[in-house]
Backbone as CSV, one residue per row, in Angstrom:
resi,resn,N_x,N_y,N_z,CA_x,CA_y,CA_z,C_x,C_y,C_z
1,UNK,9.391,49.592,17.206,9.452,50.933,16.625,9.656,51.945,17.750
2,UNK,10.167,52.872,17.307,10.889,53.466,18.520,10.105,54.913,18.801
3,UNK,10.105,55.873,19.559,9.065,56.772,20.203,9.868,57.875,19.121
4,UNK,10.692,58.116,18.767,11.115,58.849,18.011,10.678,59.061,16.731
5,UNK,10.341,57.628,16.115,9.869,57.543,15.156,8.143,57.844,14.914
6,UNK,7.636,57.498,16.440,6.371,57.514,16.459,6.212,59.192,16.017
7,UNK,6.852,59.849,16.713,6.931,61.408,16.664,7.006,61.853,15.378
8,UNK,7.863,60.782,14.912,7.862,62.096,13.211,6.721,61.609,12.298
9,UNK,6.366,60.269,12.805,5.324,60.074,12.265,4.195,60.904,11.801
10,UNK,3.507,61.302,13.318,2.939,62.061,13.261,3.476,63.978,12.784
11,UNK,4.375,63.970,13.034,4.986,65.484,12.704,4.897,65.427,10.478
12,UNK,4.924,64.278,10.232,5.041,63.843,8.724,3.083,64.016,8.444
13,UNK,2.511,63.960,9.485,0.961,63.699,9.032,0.514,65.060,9.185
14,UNK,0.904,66.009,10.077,0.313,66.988,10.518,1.037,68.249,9.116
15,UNK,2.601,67.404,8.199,2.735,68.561,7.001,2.240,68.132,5.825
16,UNK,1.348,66.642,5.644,0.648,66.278,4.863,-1.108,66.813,4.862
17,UNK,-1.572,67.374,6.108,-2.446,67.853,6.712,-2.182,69.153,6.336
18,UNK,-1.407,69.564,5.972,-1.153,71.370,5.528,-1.452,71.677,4.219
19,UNK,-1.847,70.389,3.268,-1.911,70.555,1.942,-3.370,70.915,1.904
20,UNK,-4.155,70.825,2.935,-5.747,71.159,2.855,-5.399,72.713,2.730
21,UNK,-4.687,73.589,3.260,-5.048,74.529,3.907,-4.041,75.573,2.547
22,UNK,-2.928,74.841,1.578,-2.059,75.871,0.828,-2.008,75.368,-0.202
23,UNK,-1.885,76.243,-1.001,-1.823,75.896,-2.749,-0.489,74.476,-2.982
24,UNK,-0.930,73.882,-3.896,0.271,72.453,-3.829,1.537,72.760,-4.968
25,UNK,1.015,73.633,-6.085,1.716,74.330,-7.393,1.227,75.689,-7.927
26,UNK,2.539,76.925,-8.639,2.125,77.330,-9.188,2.377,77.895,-10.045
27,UNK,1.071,78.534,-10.711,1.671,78.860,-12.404,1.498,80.159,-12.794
28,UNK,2.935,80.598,-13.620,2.394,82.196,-13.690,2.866,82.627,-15.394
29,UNK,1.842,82.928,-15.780,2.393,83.527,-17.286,2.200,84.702,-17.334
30,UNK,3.331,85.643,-18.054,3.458,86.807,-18.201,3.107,86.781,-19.396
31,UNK,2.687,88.061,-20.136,2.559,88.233,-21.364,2.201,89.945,-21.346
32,UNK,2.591,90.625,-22.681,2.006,91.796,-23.285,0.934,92.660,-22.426
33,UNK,0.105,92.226,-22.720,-1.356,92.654,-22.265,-1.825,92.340,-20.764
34,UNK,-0.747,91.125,-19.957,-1.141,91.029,-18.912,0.287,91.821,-17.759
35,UNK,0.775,92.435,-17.911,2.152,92.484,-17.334,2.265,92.352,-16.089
36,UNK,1.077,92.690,-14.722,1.492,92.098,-13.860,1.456,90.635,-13.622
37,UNK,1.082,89.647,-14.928,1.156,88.207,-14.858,-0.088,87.677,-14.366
38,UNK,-0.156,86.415,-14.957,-1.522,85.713,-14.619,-1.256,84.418,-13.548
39,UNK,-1.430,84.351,-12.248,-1.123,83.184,-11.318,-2.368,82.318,-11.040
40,UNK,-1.862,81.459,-11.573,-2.799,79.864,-11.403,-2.226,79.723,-10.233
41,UNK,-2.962,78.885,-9.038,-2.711,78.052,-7.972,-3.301,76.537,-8.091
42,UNK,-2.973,75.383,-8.090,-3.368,74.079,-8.303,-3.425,73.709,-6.716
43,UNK,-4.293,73.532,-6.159,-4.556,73.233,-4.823,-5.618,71.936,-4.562
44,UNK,-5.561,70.820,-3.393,-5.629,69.684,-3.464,-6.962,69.157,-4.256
45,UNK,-8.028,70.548,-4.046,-9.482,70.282,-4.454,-9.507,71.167,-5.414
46,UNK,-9.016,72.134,-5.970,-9.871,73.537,-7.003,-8.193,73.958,-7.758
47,UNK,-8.752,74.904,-8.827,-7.876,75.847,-9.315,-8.089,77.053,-8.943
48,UNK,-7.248,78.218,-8.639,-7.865,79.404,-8.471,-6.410,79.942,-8.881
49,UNK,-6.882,81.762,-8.960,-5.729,82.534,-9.210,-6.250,84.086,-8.191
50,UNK,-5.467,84.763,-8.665,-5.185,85.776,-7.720,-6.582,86.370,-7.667
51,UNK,-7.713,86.371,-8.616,-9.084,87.257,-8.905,-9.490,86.215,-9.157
52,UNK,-10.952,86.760,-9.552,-12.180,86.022,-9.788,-11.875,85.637,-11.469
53,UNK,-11.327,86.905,-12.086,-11.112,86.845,-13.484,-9.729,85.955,-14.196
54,UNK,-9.214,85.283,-13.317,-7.617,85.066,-14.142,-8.179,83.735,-14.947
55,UNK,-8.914,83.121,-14.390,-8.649,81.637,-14.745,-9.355,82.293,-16.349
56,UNK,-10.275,82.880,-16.554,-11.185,83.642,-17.629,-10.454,84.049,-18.350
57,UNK,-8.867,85.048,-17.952,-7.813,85.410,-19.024,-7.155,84.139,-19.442
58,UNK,-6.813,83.636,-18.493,-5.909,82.016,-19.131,-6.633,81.204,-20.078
59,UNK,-8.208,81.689,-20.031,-8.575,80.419,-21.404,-8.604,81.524,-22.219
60,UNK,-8.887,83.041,-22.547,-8.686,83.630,-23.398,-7.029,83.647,-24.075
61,UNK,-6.113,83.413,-23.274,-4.570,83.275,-24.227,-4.846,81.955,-24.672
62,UNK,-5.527,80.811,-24.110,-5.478,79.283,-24.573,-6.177,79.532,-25.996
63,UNK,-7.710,79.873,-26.085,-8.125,80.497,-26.950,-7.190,80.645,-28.341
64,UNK,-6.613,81.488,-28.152,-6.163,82.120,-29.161,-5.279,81.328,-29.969
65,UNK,-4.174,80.778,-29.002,-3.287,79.239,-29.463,-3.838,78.080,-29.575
66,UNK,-5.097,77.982,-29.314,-5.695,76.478,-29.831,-5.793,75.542,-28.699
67,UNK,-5.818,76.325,-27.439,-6.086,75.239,-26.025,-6.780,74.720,-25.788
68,UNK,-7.004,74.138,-25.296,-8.200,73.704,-24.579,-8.718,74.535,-23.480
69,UNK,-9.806,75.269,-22.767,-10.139,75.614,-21.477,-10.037,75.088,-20.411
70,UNK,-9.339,75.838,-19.240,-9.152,75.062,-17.887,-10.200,75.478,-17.199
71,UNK,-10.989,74.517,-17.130,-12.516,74.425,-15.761,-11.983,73.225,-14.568
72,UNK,-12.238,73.559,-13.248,-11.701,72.470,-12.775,-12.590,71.185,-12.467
73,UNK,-13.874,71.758,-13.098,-14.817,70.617,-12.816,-14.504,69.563,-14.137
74,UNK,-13.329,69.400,-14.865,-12.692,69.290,-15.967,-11.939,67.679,-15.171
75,UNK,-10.954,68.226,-14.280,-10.544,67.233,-13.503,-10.941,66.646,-12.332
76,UNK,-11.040,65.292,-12.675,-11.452,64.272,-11.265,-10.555,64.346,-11.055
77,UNK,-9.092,64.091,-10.581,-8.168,64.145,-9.747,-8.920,65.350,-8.566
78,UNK,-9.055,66.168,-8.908,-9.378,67.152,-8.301,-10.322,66.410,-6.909
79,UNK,-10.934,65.933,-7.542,-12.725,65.358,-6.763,-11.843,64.459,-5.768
80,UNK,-10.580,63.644,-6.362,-10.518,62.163,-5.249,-9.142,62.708,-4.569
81,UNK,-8.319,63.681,-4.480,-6.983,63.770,-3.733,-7.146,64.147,-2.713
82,UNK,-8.270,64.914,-2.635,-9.171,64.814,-0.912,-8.843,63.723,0.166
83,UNK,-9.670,63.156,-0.666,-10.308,61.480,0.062,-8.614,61.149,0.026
84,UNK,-7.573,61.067,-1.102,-6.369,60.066,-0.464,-5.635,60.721,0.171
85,UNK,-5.612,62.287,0.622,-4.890,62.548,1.655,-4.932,62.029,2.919
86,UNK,-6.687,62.429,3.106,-7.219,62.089,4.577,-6.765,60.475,4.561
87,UNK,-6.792,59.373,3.982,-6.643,57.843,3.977,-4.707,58.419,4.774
88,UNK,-4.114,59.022,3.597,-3.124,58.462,3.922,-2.773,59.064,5.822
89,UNK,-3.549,59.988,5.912,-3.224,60.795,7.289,-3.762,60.166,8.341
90,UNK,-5.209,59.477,7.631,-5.508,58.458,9.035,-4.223,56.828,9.596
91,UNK,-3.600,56.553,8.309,-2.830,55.618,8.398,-1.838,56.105,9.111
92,UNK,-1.158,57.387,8.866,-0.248,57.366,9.148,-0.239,57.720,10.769
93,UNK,-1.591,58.150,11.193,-1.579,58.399,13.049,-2.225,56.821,13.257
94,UNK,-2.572,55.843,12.820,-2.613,54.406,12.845,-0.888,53.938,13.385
95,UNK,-0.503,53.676,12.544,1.404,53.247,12.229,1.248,53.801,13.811
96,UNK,1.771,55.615,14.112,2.280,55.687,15.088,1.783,55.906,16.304
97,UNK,0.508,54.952,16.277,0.035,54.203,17.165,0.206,52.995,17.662
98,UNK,0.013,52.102,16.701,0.362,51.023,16.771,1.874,50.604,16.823
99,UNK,2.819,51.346,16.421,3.944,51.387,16.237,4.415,50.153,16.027
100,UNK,4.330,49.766,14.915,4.942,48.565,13.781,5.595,49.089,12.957
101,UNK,6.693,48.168,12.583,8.093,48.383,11.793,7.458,47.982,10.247
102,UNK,7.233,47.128,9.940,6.127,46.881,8.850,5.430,47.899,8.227
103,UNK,4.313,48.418,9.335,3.432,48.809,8.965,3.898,50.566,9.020
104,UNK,4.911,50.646,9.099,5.556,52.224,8.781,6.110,52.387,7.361
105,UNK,7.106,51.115,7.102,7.564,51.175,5.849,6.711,50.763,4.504
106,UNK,5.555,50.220,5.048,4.542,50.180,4.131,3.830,51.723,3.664
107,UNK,3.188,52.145,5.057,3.091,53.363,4.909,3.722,54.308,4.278
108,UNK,5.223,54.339,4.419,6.105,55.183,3.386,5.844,54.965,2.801
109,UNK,5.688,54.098,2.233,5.416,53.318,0.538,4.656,54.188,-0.511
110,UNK,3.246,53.980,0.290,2.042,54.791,-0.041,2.370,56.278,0.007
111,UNK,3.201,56.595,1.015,3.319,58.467,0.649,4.089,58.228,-0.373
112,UNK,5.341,57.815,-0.930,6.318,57.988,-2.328,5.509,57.302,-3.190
113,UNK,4.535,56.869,-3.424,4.100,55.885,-4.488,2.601,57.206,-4.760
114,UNK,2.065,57.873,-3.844,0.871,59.030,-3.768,1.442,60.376,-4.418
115,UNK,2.970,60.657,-3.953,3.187,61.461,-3.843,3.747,61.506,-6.166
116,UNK,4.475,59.877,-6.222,4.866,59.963,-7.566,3.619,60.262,-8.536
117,UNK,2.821,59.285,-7.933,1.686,59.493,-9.031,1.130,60.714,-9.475
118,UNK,1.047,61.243,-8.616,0.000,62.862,-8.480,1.542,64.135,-9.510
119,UNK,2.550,63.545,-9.368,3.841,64.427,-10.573,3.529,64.175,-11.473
120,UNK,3.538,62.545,-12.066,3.315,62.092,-13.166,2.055,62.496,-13.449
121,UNK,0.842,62.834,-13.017,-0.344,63.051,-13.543,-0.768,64.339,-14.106
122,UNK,0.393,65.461,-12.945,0.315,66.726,-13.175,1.124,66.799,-14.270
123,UNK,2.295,66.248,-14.844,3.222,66.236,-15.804,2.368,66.382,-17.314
124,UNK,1.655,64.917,-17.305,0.789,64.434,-18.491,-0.500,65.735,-18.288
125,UNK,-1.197,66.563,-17.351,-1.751,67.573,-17.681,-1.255,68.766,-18.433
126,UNK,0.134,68.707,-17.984,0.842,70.420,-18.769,0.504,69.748,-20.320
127,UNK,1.289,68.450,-20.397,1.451,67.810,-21.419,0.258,67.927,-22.270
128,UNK,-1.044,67.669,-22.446,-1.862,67.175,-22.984,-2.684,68.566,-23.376
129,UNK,-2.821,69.575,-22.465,-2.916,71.165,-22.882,-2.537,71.795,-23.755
130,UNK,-0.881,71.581,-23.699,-0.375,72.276,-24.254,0.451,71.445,-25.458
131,UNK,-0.173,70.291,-25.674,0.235,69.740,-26.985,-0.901,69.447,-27.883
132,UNK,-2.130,69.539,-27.561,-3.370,69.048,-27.863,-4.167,70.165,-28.691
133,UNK,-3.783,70.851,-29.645,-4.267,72.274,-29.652,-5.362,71.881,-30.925
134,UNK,-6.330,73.123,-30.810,-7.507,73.337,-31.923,-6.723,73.691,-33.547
135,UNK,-6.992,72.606,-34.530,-6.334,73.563,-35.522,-7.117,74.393,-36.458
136,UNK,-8.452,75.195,-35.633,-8.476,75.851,-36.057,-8.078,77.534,-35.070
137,UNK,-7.421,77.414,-34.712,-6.805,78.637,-33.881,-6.477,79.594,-34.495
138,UNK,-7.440,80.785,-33.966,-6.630,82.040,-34.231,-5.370,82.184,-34.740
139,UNK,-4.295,81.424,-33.949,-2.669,81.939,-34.055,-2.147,80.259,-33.963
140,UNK,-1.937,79.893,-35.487,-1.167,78.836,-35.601,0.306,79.144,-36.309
141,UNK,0.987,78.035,-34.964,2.650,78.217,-35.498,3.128,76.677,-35.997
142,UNK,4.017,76.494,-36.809,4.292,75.408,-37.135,5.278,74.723,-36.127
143,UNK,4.337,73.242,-35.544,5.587,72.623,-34.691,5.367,73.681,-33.443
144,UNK,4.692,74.165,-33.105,4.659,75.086,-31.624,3.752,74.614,-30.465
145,UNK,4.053,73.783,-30.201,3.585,73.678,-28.446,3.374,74.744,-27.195
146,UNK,2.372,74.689,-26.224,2.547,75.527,-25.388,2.400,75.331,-23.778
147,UNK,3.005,73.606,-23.912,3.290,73.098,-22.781,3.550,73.979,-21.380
148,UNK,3.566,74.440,-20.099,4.397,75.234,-19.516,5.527,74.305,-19.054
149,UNK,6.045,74.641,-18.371,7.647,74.009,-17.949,7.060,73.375,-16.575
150,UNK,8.139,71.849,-16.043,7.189,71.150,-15.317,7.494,71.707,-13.796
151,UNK,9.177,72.431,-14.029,9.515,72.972,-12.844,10.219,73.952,-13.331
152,UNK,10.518,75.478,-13.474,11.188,76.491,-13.753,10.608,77.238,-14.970
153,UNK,11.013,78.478,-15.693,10.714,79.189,-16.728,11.292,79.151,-18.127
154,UNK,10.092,78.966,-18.821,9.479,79.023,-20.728,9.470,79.735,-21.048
155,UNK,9.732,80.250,-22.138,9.262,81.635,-23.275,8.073,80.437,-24.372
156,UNK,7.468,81.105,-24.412,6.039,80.120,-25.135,5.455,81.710,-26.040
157,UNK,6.322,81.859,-27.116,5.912,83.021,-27.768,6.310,84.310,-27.469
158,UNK,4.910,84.990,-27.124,5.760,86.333,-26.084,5.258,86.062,-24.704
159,UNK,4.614,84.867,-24.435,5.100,84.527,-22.739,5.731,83.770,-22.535
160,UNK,5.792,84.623,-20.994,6.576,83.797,-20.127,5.638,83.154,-18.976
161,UNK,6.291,81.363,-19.061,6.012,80.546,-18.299,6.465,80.371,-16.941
162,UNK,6.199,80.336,-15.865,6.961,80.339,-14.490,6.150,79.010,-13.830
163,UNK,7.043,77.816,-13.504,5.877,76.707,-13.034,7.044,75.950,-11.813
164,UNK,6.400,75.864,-10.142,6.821,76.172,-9.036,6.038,75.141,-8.004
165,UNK,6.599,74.154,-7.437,6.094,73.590,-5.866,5.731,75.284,-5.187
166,UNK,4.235,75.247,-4.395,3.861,75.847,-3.866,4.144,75.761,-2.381
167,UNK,3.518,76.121,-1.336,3.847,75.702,0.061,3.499,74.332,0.507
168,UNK,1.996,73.925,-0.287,1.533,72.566,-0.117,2.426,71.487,-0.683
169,UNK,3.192,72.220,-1.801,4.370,71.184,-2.236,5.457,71.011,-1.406
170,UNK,5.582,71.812,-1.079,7.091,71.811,-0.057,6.644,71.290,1.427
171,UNK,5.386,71.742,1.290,4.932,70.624,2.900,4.748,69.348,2.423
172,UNK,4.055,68.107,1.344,4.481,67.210,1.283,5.505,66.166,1.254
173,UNK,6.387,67.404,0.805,8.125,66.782,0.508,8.437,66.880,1.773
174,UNK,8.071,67.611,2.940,8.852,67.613,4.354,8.379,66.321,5.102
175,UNK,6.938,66.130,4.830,6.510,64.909,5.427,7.316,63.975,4.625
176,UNK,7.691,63.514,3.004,8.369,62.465,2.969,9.406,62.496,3.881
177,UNK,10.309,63.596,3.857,11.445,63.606,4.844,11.805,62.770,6.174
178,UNK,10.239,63.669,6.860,10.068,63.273,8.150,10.122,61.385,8.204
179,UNK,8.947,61.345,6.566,8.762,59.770,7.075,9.899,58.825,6.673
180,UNK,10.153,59.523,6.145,11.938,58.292,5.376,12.755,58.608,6.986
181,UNK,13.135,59.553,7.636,13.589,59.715,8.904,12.704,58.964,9.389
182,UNK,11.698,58.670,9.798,11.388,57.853,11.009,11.310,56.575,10.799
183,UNK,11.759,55.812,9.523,11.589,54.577,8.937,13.447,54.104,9.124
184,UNK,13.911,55.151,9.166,15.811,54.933,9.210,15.907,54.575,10.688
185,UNK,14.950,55.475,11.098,15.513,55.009,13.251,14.585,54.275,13.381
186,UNK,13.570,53.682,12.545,13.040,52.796,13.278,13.861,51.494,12.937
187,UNK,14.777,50.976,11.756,14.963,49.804,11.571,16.527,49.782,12.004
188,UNK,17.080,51.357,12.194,18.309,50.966,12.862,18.812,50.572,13.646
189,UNK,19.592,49.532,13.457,20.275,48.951,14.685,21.195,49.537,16.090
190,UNK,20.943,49.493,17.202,21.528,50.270,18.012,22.370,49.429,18.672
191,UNK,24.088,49.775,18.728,25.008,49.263,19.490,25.021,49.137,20.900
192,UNK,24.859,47.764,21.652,24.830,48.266,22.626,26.211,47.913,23.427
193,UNK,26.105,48.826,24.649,27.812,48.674,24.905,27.754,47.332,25.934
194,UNK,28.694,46.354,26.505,28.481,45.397,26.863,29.041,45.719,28.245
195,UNK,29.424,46.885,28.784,29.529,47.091,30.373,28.150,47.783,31.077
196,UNK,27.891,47.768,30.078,25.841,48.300,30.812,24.955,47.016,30.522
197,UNK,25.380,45.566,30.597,24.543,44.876,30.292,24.561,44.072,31.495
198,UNK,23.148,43.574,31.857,23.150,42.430,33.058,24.404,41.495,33.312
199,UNK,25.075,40.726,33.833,26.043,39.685,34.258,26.041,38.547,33.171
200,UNK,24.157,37.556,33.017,24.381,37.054,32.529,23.876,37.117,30.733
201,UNK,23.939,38.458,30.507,23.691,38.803,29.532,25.148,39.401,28.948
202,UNK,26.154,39.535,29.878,26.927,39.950,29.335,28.092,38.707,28.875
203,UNK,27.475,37.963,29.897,28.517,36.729,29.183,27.834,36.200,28.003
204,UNK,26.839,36.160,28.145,26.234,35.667,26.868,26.731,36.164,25.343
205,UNK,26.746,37.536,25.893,27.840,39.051,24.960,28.769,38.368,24.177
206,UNK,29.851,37.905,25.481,31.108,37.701,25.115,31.411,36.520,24.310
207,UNK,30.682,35.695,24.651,30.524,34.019,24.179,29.980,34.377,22.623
């Protein structure tokens, strides 16, 4: 494994290490009564929004359509993505230590296989919110869901949905980057030219 690779290794751990520190998604509904908009942040351990009060307005619009309430002591994901960041960050300054060809592309593995799961999980959350409603709600529509959108903007009545990779998202996706780059130079083959090679290595070349 090559020193290059060792490098992005670690350069891939230190933007997986950034997800402690920045929101990973986020969510913003506009509506009537709220017009400068209500912003959820989904971050590796908690939910929060711009005040103390938003998450309090967001179950009052859920409320009304038959939601369910978002508490984040609601989700264990929440409790364990901690613990598999740090795993995957200790592995991955492991690998480019040890610098094994193996044990890098395994490692990738685990970031695209960490990184799918945690979409799909967030997917089936919009999902299950916003299809799951009370029927006895204030404001029932026939056939009306209030899913938000898994990436871009909804009209969900008279709001509007806005749903966005945050910085922590866009720093995980750079570490895949980094690590799919350092898994390409580590298994690539390098030409070598046969007038820079020892005598009897070069006949060996030619033969």
């Amino acid at each position: 494994m090559k020193k290059i690779s060792s490098l992005l290794v670690i350069l891939s751990c230190l933007f997986v290490a950034a997800t402690f520190f920045v929101p990973l998604w986020y969510i913003n509904l506009e509506a009537p009564q709220y017009p400068g908009g209500l912003q959820m942040y989904i971050w590796l351990s908690q939910i929060t929004g711009t005040d103390e009060f938003t998450l309090q307005n967001v179950n009052i619009l859920n409320h009304y359509v038959g939601m369910a309430p978002i508490h984040q002591d609601s989700f264990v994901e929440l409790q364990i993505m901690p613990y598999v960041v740090m795993v995957l960050i200790a592995l991955g300054i492991a690998v480019a230590i040890i610098r094994n060809r193996k044990l890098l592309a395994g490692w990738v593995g685990l970031l695209i296989v960490s990184g799918t799961v945690g979409l799909i999980d967030f997917y089936r959350w919009q999902q299950a919110f916003g299809n799951n409603l009370d029927p006895n709600a204030p404001i029932k529509i026939e056939g009306m869901t209030y899913s938000p959108p898994f990436i871009g903007v909804k009209t969900l009545l008279n709001i509007t949905a806005t749903s966005f990779p945050h910085l922590g998202g866009v720093a995980f996706g750079l570490a895949l980057l980094a690590a799919i780059a350092a898994t390409y130079l580590a298994f690539k083959k390098t030409n070598q030219n046969p007038a820079a090679l020892p005598t009897n290595k070069l006949i060996t070349h030619v033969l």
